[in-house]
C-alpha positions as CSV (number, residue, x, y, z in Angstrom):
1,X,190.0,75.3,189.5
2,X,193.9,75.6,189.0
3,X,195.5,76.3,185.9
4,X,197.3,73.4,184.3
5,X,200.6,73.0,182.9
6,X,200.9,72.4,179.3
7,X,204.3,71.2,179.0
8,X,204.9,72.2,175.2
9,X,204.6,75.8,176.4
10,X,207.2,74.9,179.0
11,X,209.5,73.6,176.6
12,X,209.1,77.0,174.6
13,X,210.1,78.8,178.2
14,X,213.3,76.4,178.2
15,X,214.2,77.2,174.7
16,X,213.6,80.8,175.0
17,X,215.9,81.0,178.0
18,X,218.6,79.5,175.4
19,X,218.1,81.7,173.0
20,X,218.6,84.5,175.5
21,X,221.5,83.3,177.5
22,X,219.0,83.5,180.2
23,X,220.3,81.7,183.5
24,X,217.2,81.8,186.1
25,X,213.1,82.6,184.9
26,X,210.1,82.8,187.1
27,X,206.9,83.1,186.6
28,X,203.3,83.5,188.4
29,X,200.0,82.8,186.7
30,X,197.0,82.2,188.9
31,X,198.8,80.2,191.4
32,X,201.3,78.4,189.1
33,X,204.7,79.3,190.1
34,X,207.4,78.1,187.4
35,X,210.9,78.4,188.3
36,X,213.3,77.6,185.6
37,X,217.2,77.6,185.9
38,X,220.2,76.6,184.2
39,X,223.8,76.2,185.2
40,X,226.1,76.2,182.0
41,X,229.3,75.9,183.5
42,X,232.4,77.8,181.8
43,X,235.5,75.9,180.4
44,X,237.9,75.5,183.2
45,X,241.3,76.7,182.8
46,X,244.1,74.8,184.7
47,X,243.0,71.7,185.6
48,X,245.2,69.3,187.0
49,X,245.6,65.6,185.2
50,X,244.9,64.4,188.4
51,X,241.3,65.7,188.8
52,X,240.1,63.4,185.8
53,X,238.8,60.3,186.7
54,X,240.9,57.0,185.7
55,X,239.2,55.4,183.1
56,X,237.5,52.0,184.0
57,X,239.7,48.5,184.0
58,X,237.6,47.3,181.0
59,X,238.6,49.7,178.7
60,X,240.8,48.9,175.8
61,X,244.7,50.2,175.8
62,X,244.0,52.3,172.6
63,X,241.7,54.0,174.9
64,X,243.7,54.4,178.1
65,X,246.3,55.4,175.8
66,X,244.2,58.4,174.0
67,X,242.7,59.4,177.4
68,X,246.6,59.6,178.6
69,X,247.7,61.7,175.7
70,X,244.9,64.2,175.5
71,X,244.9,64.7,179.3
72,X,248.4,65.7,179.0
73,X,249.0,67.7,175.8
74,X,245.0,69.6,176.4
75,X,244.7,69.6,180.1
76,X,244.3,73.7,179.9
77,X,241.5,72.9,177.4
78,X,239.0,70.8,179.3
79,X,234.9,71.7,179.1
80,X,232.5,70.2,181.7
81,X,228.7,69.6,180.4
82,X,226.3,69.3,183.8
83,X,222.9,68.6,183.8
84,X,221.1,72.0,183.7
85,X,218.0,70.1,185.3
86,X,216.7,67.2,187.6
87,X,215.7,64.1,185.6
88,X,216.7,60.6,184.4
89,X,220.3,60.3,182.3
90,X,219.7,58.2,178.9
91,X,223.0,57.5,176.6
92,X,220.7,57.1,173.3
93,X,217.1,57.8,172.2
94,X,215.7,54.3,173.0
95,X,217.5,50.9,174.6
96,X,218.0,49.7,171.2
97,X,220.0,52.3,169.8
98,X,223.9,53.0,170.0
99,X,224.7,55.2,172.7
100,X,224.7,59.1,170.8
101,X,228.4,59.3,171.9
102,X,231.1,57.4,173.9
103,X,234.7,58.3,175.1
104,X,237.1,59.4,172.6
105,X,234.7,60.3,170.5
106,X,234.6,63.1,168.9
107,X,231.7,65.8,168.6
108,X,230.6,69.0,167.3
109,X,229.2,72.1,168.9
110,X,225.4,70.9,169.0
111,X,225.7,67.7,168.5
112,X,223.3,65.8,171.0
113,X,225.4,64.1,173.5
114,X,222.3,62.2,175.8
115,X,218.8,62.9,176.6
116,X,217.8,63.7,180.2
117,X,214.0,63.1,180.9
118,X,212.6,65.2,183.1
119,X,208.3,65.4,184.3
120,X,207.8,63.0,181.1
121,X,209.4,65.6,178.6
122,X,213.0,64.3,176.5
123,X,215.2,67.0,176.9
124,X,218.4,66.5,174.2
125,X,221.6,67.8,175.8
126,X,224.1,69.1,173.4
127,X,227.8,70.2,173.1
128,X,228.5,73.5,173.2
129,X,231.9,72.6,172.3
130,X,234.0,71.1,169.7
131,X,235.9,68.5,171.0
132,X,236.8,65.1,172.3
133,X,235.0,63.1,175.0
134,X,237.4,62.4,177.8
135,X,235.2,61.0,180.3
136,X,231.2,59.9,181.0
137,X,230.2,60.4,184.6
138,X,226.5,59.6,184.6
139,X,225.3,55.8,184.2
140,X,222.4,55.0,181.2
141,X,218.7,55.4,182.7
142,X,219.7,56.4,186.3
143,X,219.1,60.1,188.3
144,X,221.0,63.1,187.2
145,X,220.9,66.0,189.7
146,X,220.9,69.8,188.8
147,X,224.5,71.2,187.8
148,X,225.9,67.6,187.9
149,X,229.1,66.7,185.9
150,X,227.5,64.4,182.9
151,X,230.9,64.9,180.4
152,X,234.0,66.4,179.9
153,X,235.0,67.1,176.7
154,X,238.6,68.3,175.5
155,X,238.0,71.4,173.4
156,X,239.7,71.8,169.9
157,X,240.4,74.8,167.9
């Protein structure tokens, strides 16, 4: 018989690896091989304006305004959040909720920021930043890939 996974103690492995700045964990029980890894990627330092996205058509002009002024007076301060797994992107914690945060917003280091299911687990992503929200690349309730841009947030002091 082979061992089963009980996904709560997977959670715990997740967590653990937090805790510890751990970026990569293996294990081997019986069979079972779980390989867990993370990719928290580092604030980048001079960025370019013209690596951010436009924003879409069917924003407001307060909007393309703000995203204009922050991308010029913080470009040296931009922060990318990427999907440290495979799983599907969701915006809010069901479809009937508001979205946890949208552009311009701003947030707080650990503030949730979307939920990325992954093998039937809800997995909150949160800031690890204090900042704005200059852009959203993922769409609500489609496929996120490992590493994958899902936010970029200006940092602030």
């Amino acid at each position: 018989m082979s061992p089963k996974i009980d996904y709560k103690e997977v959670n715990k492995l997740i967590e653990l690896m937090e805790k510890k700045n751990l970026d990569n964990f293996e294990l081997e029980i019986e069979g079972l091989k779980i390989k867990i890894s993370r990719n928290i990627a580092p604030a980048v330092e001079g960025e370019s304006s013209t690596s951010l996205p436009t924003s879409p058509k069917n924003e407001t002009e307060e909007s393309s305004e703000s995203l204009e002024t922050v991308t010029q007076e913080g470009k040296n301060n931009l922060h990318h959040i990427t999907s440290p797994m495979v799983g599907t992107f969701y915006r809010s914690s069901d479809p009937s909720s508001p979205p946890f945060v949208e552009i311009d917003d701003s947030v707080k280091k650990n503030q949730t920021l979307c939920i990325i299911e992954a093998m039937k687990l809800m997995n909150e992503i949160e800031s690890d930043v204090k900042g704005i929200i200059i852009e959203i690349y993922a769409e609500n309730g489609k496929p996120v890939e490992y590493g994958q841009k899902l936010f970029t947030i200006q940092t602030l002091p």
